[in-house]
N, C-alpha and C positions, 0 to 999 in steps of 0.2 A: 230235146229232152222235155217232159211233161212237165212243170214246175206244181208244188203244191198247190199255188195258188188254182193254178189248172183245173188240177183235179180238184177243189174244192167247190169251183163255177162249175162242172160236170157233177157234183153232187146235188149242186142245188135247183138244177135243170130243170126238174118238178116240183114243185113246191106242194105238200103235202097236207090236208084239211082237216077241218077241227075232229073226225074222228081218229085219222092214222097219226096227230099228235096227242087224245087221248092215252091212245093203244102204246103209245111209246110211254107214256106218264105211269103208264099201270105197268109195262114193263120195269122201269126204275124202282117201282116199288116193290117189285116181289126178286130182282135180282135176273132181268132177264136182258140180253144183249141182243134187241133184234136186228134186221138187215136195215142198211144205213136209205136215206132217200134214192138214192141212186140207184141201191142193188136193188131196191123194192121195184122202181120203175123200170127197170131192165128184168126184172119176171116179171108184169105185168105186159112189158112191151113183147115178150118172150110167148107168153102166153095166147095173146090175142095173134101173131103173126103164125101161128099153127093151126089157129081157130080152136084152143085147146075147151073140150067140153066135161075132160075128167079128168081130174089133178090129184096126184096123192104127195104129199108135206110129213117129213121126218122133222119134227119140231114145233109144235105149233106154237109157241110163245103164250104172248098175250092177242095175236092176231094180225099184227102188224105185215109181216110175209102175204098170208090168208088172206088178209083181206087188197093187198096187190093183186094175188093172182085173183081171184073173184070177180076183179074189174078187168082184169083183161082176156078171161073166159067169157065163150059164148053166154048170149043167154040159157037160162035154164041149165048153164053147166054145173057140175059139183063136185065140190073142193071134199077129199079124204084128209083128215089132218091126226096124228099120231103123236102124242106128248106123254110122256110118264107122268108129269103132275097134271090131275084130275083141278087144281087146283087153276093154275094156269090154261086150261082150256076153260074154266067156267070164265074168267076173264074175258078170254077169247070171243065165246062165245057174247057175252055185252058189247064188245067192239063189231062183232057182226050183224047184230041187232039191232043197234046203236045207228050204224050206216045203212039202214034199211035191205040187209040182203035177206032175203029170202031163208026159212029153216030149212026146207028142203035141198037148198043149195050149200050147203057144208053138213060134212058126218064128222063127229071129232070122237077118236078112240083115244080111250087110257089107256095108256100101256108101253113096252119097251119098244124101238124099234124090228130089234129085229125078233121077238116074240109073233108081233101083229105082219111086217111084212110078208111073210111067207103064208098068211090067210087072204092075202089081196089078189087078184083076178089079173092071172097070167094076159100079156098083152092088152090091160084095160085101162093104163093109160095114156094121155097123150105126151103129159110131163110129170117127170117126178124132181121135187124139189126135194134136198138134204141137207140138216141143220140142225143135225141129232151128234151122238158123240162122237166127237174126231177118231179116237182110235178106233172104231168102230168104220171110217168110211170101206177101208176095202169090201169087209166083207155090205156095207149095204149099197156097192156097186153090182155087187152080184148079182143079189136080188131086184134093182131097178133094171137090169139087163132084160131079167126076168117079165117085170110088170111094163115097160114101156113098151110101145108099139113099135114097127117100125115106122121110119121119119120120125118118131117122139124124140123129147130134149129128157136129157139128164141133167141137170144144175145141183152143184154142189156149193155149198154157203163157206166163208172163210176159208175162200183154196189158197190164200196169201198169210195169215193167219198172224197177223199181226205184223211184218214184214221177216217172220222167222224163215217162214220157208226158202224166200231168198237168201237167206244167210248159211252158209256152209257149217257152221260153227255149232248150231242150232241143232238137235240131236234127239229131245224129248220124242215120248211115244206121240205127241199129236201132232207134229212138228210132222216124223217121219212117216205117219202113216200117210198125212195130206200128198207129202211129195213123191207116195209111193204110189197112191192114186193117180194123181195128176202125170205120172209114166204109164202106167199102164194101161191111160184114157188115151194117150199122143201116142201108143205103138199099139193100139186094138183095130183091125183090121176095117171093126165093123162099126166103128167111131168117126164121125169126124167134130172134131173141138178146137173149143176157143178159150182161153184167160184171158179174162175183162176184169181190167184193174178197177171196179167201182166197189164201193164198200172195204171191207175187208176180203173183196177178190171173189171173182162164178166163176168156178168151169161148169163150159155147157158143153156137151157132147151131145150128138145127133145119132142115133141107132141108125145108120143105113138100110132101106129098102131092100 
């Protein structure tokens, strides 16, 4: 059995630099929860292990996710990132800036997810990350089905969701929509996935070829 202690030496496995503890400082301040050290370096290690060259992001924070993936996309890859506060991407954008990436390498849109994802380019990309509203994941499984390649990763942020979804008892709409996701990525034919207890919990699922 994993002890805390465990998993808290597997969070800190990367130690993270003066800008992605910026990105988290600016997250605290405007009220944003992004992915923990671990979950970060598990999309980035995610990313790189596909050679992923175009990434689209339900969530974009303060940039903290973003600027993971950024570093484990090829060069000259580019990151799509989707946030309804125009507010929280201009942040974003400082944290990307900040870490010398490149402008051409991130497009950050305003707007709803699932407004903007149904205008993104059917099979364009390699991964899509999701970390937009919980009750909202089923339907923006659909559309990643949609935009991811095959061999692309689908990763979904808080599939564990505070340790509710393990609990029976637990019932809320964000609660049940996760664990209704997280069924019907382990019975989809054309999936194969994993839950990786790091952060507040990925599932990655894999579109098969």
């Amino acid at each position: 059995m994993t002890t805390a202690a465990s998993l808290a030496f597997a969070e800190d496995h990367q130690v993270e630099d003066d800008h992605l503890a910026a990105a988290r400082r600016r997250a605290d301040e405007v009220g944003v929860v992004p992915v923990s050290p671990g979950a970060g370096s598990a999309l980035s290690f995610l990313a790189s292990a596909i050679g992923a060259k175009a990434v689209a992001e339900i969530g974009t924070g303060t940039g903290v996710s973003g600027l993971w993936l950024l570093r484990g996309m090829q060069p000259g890859g580019v990151l799509t990132s989707v946030d309804l506060e125009a507010e929280h991407q201009r942040l974003a954008r400082e944290t990307f800036t900040a870490a010398e990436q490149a402008p051409q390498r991130f497009r950050l849109i305003a707007g709803a997810g699932l407004d903007v994802m149904p205008r993104l380019t059917d099979d364009g990309y390699d991964l899509v990350f999701l970390d937009g509203d919980k009750v909202e994941y089923g339907e923006y499984l659909e559309q990643a089905l949609r935009l991811v390649r095959p061999g692309g990763l689908i990763v979904f942020d808080n599939a564990l969701w505070h340790d509710r979804v393990a609990d029976p008892s637990q019932r809320d709409p964000e609660t049940a929509a996760i664990r209704d996701v997280i069924r019907r990525v382990a019975t989809d034919d054309r999936l194969r996935s994993v839950l990786v207890p790091l952060g507040d919990g990925l599932l990655v699922a894999q579109l098969q070829s």
